[in-house]
VOGU-3710 file (C-alpha; in Angstrom, 3 decimals, decimal comma):
1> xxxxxxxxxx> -50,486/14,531/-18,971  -49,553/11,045/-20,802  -46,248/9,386/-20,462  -44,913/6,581/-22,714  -41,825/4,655/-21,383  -40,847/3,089/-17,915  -37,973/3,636/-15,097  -35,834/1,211/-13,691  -33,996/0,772/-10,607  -30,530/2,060/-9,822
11> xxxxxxxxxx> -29,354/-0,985/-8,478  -26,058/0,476/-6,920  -27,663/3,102/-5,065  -31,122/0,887/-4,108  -32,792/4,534/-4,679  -34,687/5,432/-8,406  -32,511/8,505/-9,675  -35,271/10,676/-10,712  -34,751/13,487/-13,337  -37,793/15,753/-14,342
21> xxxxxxxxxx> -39,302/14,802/-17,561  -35,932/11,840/-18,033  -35,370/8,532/-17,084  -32,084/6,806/-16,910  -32,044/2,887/-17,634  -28,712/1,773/-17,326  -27,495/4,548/-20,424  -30,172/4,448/-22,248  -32,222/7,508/-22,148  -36,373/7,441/-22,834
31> xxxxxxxxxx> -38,210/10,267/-23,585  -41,331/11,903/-22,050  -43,653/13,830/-24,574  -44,866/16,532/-22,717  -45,676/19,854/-23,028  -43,031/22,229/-21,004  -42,462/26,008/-21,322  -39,147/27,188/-23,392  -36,838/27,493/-20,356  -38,016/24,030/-18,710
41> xxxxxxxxxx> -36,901/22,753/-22,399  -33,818/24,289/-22,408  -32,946/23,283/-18,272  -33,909/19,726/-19,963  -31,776/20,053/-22,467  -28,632/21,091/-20,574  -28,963/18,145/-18,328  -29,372/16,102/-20,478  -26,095/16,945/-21,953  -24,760/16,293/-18,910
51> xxxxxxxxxx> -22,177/13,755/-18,203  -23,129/12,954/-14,797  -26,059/11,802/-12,648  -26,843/13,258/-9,493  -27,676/9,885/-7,544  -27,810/11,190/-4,233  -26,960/14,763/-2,169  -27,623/15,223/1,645  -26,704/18,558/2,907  -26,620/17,624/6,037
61> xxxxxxxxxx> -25,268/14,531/6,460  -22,824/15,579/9,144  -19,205/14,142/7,227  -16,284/16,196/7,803  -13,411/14,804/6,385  -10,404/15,089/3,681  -9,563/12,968/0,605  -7,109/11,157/2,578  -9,620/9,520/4,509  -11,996/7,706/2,117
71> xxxxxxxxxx> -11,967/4,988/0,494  -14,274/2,529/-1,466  -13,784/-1,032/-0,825  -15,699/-4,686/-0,859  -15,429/-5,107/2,168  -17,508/-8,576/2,754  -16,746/-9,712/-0,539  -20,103/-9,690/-2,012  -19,257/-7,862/-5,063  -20,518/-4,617/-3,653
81> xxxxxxxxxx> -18,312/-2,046/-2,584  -18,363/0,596/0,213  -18,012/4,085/1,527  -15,227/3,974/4,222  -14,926/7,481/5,932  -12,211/8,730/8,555  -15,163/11,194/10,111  -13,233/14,234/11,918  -16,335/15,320/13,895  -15,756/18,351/15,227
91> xxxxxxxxxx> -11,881/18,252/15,574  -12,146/17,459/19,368  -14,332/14,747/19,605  -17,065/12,321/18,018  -14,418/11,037/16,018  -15,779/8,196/13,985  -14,950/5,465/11,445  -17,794/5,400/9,189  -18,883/2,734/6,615  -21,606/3,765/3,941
101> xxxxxxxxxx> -24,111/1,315/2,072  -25,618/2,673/-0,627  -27,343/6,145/0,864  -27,419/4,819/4,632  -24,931/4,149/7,278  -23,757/0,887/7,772  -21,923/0,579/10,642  -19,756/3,073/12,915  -16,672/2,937/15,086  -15,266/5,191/17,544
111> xxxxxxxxxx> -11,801/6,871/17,068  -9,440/7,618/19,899  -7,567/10,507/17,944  -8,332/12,647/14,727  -7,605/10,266/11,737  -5,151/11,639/9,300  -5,300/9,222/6,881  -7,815/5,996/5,958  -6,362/2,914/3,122  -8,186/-0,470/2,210
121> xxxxxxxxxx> -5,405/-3,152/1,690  -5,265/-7,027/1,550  -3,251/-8,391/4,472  -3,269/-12,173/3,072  -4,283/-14,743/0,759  -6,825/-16,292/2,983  -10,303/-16,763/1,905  -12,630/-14,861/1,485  -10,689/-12,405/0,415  -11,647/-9,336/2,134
131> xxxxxxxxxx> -9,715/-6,268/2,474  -8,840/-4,706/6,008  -9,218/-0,947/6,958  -6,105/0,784/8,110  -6,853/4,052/9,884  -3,351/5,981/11,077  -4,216/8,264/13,836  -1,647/10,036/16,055  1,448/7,415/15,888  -0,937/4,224/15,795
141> xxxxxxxxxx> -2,656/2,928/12,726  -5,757/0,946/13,819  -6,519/-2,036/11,411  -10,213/-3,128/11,082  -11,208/-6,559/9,673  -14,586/-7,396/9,076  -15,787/-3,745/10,643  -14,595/-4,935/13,817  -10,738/-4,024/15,638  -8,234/-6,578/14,705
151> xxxxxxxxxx> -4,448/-4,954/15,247  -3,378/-1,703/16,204  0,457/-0,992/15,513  2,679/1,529/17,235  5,798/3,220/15,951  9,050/2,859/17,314  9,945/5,544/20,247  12,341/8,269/19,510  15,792/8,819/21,229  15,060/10,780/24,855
161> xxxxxxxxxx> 16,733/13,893/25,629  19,062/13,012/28,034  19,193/15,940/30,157  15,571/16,727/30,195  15,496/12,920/31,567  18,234/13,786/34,474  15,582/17,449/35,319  12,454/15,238/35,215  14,509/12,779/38,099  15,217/15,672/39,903
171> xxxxxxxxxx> 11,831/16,713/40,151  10,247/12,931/41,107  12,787/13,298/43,854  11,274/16,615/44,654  14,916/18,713/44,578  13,531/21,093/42,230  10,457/23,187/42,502  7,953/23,841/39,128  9,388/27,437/38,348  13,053/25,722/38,408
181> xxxxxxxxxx> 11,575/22,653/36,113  10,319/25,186/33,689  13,787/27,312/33,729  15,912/24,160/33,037  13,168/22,740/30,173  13,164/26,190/28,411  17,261/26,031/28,347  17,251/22,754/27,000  14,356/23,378/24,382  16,623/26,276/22,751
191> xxxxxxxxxx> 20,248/24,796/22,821  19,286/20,704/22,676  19,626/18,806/19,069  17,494/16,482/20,130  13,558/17,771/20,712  11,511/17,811/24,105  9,406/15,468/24,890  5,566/15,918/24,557  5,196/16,074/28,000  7,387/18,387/28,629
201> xxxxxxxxxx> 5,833/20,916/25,817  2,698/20,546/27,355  4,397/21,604/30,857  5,585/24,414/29,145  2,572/25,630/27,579  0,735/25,683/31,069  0,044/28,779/32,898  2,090/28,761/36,819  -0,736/27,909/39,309  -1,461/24,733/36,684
211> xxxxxxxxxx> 1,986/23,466/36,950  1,994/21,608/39,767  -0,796/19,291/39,465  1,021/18,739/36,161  4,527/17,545/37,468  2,474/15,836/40,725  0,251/13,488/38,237  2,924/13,056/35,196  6,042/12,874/37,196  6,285/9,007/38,354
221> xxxxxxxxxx> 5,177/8,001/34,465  8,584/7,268/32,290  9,228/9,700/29,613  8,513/8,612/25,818  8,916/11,116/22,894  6,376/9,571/20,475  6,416/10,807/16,638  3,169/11,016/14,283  1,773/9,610/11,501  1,405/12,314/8,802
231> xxxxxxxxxx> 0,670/10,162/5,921  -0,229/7,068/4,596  -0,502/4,848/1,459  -0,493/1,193/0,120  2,203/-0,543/-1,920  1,664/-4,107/-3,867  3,636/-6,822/-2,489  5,032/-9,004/-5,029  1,994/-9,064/-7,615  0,824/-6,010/-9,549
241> xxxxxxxxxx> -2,404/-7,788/-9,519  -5,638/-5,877/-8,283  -6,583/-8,340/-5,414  -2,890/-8,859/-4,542  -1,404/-8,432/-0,833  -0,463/-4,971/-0,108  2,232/-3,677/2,314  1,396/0,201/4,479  3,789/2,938/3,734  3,798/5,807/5,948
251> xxxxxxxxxx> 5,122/9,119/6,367  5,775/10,308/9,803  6,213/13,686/11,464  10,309/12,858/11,956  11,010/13,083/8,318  10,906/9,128/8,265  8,862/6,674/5,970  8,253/3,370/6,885  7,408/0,000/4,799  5,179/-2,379/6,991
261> xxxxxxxxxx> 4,909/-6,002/6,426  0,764/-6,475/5,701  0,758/-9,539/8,293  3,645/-9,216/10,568  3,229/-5,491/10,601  7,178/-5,299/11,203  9,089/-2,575/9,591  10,456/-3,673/6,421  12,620/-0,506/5,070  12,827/2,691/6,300
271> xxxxxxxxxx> 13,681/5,994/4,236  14,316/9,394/5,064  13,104/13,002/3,873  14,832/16,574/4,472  11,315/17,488/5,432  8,058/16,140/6,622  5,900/14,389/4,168  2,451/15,705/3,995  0,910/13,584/0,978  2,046/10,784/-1,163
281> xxxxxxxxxx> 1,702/8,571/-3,443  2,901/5,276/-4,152  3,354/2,554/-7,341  5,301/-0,589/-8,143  5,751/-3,384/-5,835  8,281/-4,032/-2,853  9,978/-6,904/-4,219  10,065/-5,981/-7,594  10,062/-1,667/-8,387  8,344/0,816/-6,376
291> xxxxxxxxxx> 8,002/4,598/-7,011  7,023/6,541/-3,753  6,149/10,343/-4,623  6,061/12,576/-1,132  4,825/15,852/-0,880  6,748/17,540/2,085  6,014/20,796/3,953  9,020/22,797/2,734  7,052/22,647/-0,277  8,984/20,290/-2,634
301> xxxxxxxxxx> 8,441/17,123/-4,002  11,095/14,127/-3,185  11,096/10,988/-5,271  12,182/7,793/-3,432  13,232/4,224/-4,561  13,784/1,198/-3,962  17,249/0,363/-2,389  17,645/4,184/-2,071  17,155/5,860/1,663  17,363/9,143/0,374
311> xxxxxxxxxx> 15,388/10,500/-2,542  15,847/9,725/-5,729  14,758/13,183/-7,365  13,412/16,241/-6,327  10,835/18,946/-7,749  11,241/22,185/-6,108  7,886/23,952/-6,763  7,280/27,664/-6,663  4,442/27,496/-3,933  3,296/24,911/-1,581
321> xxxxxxxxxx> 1,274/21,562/-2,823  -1,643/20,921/-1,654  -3,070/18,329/-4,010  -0,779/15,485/-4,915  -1,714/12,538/-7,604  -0,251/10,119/-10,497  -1,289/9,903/-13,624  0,828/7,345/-15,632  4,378/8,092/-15,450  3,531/11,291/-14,795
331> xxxxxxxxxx> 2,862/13,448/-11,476  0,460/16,018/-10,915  0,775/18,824/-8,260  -2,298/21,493/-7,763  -0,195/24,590/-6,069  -1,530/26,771/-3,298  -0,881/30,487/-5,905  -4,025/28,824/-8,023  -1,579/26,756/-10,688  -2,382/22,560/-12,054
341> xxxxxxxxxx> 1,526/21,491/-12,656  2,462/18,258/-14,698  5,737/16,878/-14,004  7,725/13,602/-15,334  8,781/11,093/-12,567  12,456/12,556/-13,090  11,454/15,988/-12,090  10,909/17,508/-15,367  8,041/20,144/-16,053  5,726/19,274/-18,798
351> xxxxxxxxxx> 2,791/22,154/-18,692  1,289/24,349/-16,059  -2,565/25,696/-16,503  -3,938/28,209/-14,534  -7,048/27,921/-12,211  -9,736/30,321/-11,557  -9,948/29,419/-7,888  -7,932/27,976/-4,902  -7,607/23,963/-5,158  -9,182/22,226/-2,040
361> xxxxxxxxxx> -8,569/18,662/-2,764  -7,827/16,683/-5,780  -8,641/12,860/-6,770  -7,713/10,545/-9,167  -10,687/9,301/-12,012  -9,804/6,040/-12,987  -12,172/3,886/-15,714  -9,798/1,165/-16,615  -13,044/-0,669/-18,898  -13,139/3,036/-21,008
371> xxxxxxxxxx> -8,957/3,480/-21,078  -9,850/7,031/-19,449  -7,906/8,525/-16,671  -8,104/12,117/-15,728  -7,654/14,407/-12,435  -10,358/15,816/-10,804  -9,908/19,144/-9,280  -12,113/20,571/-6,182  -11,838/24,559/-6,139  -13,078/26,557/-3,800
381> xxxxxxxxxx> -15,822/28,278/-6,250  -17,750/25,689/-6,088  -16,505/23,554/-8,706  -15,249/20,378/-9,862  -12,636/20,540/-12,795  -11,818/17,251/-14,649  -8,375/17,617/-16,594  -7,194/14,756/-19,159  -3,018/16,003/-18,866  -3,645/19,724/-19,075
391> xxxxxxxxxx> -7,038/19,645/-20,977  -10,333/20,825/-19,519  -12,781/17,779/-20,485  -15,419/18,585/-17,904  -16,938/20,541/-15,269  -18,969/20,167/-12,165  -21,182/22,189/-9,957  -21,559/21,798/-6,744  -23,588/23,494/-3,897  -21,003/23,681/-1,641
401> xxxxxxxxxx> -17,277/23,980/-1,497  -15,768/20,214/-2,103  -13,107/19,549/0,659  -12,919/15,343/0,160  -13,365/13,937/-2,978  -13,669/9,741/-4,314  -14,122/8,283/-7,945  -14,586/4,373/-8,225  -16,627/1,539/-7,876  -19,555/2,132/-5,429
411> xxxxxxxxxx> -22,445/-0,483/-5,005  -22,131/-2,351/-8,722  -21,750/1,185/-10,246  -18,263/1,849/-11,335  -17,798/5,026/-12,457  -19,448/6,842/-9,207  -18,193/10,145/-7,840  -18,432/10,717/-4,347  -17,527/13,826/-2,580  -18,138/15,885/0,756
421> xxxxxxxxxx> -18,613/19,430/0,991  -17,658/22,229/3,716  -20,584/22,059/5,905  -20,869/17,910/6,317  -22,729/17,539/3,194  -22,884/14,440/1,157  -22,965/14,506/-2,803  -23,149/10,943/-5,078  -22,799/11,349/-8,466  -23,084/8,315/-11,178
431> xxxxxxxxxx> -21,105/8,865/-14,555  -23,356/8,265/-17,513  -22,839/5,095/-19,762  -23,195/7,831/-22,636  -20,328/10,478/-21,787  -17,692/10,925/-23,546  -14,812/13,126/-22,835  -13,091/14,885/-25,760  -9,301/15,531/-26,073  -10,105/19,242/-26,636
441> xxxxxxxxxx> -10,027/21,712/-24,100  -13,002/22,949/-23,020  -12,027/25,729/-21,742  -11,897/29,212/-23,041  -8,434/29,933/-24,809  -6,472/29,397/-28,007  -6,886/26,208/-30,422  -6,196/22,682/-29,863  -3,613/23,036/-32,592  -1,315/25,227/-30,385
451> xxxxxxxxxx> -0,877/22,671/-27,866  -0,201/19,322/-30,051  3,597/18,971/-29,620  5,785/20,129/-32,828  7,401/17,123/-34,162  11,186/18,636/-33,529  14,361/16,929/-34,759  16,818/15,405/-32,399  19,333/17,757/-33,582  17,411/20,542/-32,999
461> xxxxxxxxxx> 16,125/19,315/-29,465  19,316/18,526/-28,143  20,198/22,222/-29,320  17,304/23,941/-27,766  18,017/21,660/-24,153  21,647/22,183/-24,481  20,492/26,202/-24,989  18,070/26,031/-22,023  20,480/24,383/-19,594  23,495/26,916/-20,084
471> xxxxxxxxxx> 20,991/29,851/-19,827  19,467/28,244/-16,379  23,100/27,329/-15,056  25,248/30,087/-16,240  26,837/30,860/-13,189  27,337/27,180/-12,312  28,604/26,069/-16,055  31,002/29,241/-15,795  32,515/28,693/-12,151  33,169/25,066/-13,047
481> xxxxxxxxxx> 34,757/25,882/-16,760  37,042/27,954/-14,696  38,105/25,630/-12,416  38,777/23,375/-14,861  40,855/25,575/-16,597  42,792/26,864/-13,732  43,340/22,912/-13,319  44,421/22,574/-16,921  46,730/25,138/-16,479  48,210/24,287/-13,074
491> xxxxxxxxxx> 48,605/20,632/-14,723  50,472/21,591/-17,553  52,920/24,229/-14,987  53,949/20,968/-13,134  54,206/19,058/-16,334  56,622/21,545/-17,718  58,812/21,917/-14,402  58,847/18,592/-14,051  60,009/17,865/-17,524  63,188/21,124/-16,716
501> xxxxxxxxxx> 64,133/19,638/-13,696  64,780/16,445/-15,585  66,037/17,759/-18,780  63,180/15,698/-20,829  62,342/18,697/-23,094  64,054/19,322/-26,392  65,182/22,831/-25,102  67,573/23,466/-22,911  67,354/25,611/-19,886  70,528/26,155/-18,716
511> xxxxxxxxxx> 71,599/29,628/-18,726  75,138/28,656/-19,438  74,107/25,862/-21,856  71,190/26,964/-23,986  70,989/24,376/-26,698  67,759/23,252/-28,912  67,444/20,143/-30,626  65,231/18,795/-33,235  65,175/15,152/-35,022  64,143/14,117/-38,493
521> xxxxxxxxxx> 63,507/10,536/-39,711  64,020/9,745/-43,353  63,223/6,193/-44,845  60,390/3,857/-45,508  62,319/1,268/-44,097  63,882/-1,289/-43,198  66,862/1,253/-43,138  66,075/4,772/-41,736  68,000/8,359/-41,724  68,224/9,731/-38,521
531> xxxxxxxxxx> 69,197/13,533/-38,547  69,468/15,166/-35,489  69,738/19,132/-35,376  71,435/21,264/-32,795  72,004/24,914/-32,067  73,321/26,717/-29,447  71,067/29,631/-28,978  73,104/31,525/-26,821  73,902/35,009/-28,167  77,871/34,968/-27,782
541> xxxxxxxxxx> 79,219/32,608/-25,704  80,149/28,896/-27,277  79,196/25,595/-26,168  82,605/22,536/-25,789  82,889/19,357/-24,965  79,431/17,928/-25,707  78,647/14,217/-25,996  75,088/12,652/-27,801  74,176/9,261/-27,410  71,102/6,772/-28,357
551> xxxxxxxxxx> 69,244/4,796/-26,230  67,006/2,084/-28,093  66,245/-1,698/-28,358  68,694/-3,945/-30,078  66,487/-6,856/-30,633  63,754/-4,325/-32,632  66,787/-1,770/-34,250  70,597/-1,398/-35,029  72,666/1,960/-35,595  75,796/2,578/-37,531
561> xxxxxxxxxx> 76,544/5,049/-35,004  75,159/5,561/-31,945  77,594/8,063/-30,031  78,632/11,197/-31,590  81,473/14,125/-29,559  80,906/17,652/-30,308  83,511/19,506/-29,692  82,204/22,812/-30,348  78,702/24,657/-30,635  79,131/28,412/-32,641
571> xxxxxxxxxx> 75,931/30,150/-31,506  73,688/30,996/-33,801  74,290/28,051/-36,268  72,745/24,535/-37,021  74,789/21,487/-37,207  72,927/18,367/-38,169  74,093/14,758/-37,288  73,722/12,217/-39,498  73,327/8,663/-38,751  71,164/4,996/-40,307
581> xxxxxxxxxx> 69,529/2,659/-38,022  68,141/-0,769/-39,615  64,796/-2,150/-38,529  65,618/-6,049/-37,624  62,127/-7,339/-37,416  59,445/-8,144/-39,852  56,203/-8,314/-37,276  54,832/-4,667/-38,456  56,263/-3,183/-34,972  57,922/0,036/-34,015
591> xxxxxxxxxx> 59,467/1,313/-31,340  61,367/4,813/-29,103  64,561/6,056/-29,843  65,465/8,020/-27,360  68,301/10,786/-27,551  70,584/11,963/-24,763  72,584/15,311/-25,140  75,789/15,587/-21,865  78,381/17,732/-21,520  81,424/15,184/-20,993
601> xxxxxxxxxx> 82,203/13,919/-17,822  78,524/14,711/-16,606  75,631/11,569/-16,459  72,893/14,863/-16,268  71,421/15,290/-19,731  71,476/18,557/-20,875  68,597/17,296/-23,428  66,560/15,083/-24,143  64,140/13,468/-27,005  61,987/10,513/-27,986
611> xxxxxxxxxx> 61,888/9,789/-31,346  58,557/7,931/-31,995  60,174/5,785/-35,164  57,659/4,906/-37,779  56,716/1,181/-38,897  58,742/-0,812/-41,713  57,385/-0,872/-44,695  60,056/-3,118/-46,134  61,424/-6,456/-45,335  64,983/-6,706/-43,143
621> xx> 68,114/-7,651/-44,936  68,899/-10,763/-43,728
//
């Protein structure tokens, strides 16, 4: 068998990635001339097309962990990065903080507690600037510098129970026996707002002839209720730069999320959930903006800000998340009934696409030098979906289920893939220098044409939105058009009493007096007909002795008359009064006339009206 061509080195790995009959050097692809059966031509074929390398795979490599505890990071600042793993072992013990080199271990720490969560952040702007290893696990976070301890940070106590406080006195003073203690703790467990401690949990979870070697060793020890650390992420400082100092945000197991200073480690805000935050993710910087999405385990999504201790928004999803990442301005939420959700930062769905599996993880793909960001997908058939918004653009076996999963620079490789499977295995996968990832959907389904957006007019989407949002808050939009109306009309009842009781409407309503008035104004100035006309509407019985009078400002108007007697109202008929007022300024100004109807010898009006007058159009007689 001859071969022409030669293999290089994969310098990130410091292992040659072999293919059968294929050798990779650095994208460029040689080939072998030699004589293979159909199907070997075909298998070479098909991996060829492939997008990815498989560096390196060890099924047995012993790694148990979840996305939230990896990370790659230069951690001696020699321009290669590392593996950092938050190793669960086997849930009980061997917990370990692992660092990976290429395909071997590098170096390995022992954890007190199960690790839920593992971040690589820069604490200052000292040189050389290496990034620290936080590792939150139980309510400490352990930070590493240089692969060695360097700070471990506790949070703040929670408020004690009082009472269980005065039961655990009684029994250090040995007035109560264990039975008693356990009576008393039960009763305060189920009627107390304020939780039991762990200790006293832990009493009550122990069978009877355990109890008292319980209270004997734990009894002269103060009481602390601790919370947890559920959660944890990384926020930039000041600088949105990629080397800049980063501050710790986590989510704890009271609903709370904290804001640590990167060198003080002091609490710099604090912001509370209605639930407790499971995942999250966080953009922006402190001083500046800062966007923190959490996940929480009454299955919605809360949207905080900055200068805001409550959320912001909130995206209530139809099942519970269990994948949580950002891509843009845009979230992403992989659902526990099979569903890949995209949602704007406001809450907003844009698309939902339906998975053939379970999601086990999800990651973020991220090749700034390409302009190409995507979500990659772990499902528990095996299989690694890569989604460009809600496009499949790629697809991944894998021998095992994937429950962690890492894309980033690894060695000097960028764009490497790193993931752990079910049973401790470790896969390494190096994306090509050659792929390229189409806009279509690869998937099985209707054209690309169906899901380019119509270019709708503003009109038209401000109908359809207006449309969707009465048909989604019916009830709501009803209930409150009622109560507005009920206040319109209650309003307008007080307006109208209120104007009776003070005889400010043009209609009488005196029974014995039942008069109606109405004004016209004649004129385009400066002198104006006034005609006032009134009626008694009363069906028999005449009105005497009635007095009208005008009330208006001499320095703007004068009247030839401005108090009229009638002495008697016929029902039934009109009787107009006639009288000119003169407009004495020339400034384009008007004013109210008003008009006063009394019986005589009364200061009560029986009526009254305001006569808006109109503006001269002429110039005053001087």
């Amino acid at each position: 068998m001859h071969v022409d061509g030669s293999a290089s080195s994969a310098d990130s790995l410091g292992n040659c990635i072999l293919k059968k009959g294929w050798y990779h050097n650095r994208g460029i692809w040689e080939n072998k001339l030699i004589t293979m059966s159909a199907a070997q031509i075909e298998q070479e074929n098909s991996m060829a097309s492939s997008k990815w390398l498989d560096a390196y795979y060890d099924p047995v490599a012993n790694l148990y962990t979840f996305s939230s505890c990896m990370a790659l990071a230069d951690l001696h600042g020699d321009g290669e990065s590392k593996l950092v793993v938050g190793d669960l072992g086997t849930g009980a013990n061997n917990m370990k903080l692992k660092v990976f080199r290429g395909t071997g271990l590098l170096s390995e720490n022992t954890l007190l507690d199960l690790p839920t969560g593992l971040v690589a952040f820069l604490m200052d702007q000292h040189e050389p600037r290496t990034p620290a290893v936080a590792v939150a696990s139980g309510p400490y976070i352990y930070v590493y510098k240089n692969l060695r301890p360097y700070f471990k940070f506790t949070l703040p106590s929670l408020e004690i129970n009082g009472l269980e406080q005065d039961v655990w006195s009684q029994a250090r003073e040995d007035m109560i026996d264990t039975m008693t203690l356990k009576e008393m703790l039960e009763g305060i467990r189920d009627k107390a707002e304020v939780p039991l401690s762990v200790r006293s949990l832990r009493f009550l979870m122990l069978e009877p002839q355990d109890m008292e070697a319980f209270v004997n060793l734990h009894k002269e020890q103060p009481i602390r209720r601790q919370t947890v650390i559920t959660c944890i992420g990384t926020l930039k400082k000041n600088m949105a730069d990629e080397d800049a100092v980063s501050c710790l945000v986590i989510g704890t197991e009271n609903k709370d999320v904290f804001i640590l200073d990167p060198e003080a480690f002091t609490i710099l805000s604090k912001m509370s959930l209605p639930s407790v935050p499971t995942m999250m993710d966080v953009t922006g910087q402190f001083d500046v903006e800062f966007r923190i999405t959490v996940a929480c385990r009454n299955g919605n999504i809360y949207i905080l800000r900055r200068d805001s201790p409550q959320p912001k928004y909130c995206i209530e999803l139809s099942a519970h998340p269990v994948g949580l990442v950002r891509m843009g301005k845009n979230v992403v939420v992989g659902c526990a009934q099979e569903t890949l959700q995209g949602y704007t930062q406001k809450g907003k769905k844009l698309w939902t696409v339906y998975l053939p599996a379970p999601v086990t993880t999800m990651g973020v793909m991220d090749l700034p030098t390409r302009g190409f960001q995507a979500v990659l997908v772990a499902l528990a058939s095996c299989e690694v979906h890569v989604y460009r918004d809600k496009n499949l653009v790629s697809t991944i076996k894998t021998p095992d289920v994937v429950t962690s999963i890492c894309f980033g620079r690894y060695g000097r490789e960028d764009g490497t893939l790193i993931m752990t499977t079910k049973g401790g295995g470790l896969i390494v996968k190096i994306l090509k220098r050659t792929a390229v990832f189409e806009d279509r959907d690869s998937a099985p389904g209707p054209p690309l044409a169906q899901s380019i957006r119509l270019n709708v007019p503003k009109k038209t989407k401000l109908y359809v939105d207006q449309t969707m949002r009465e048909r989604e808050n019916a009830v709501a939009m009803h209930r409150a058009f009622q109560m507005d109306l009920s206040r319109l009309r209650l309003a307008a009842a007080r307006a109208y009493v209120k104007a009776l009781e003070s005889s400010l409407a043009p209609m009488s309503a005196s029974i014995t007096e039942p008069l109606k008035m109405n004004a016209v104004v004649q004129g385009l100035g400066p002198s104006f007909k006034l005609t006032l006309n009134i009626q008694n509407t009363a069906a028999s019985r005449p009105v005497m002795n009635l007095v009208v009078c005008f009330l208006f400002d001499e320095r703007l108007y004068s009247m030839k008359t401005a108090f009229f007697k009638i002495p008697l109202l016929v029902p039934g008929l009109n009787y107009p009064i006639d009288t000119f007022v003169e407009c004495l300024t020339d400034k384009g100004i008007s004013d109210i006339i008003k008009v006063f109807v009394l019986r005589e010898g009364k200061s009560a009006p029986l009526l009254t009206a305001h006569i808006n007058m109109p503006i001269s159009e002429g110039l005053p007689l001087i």
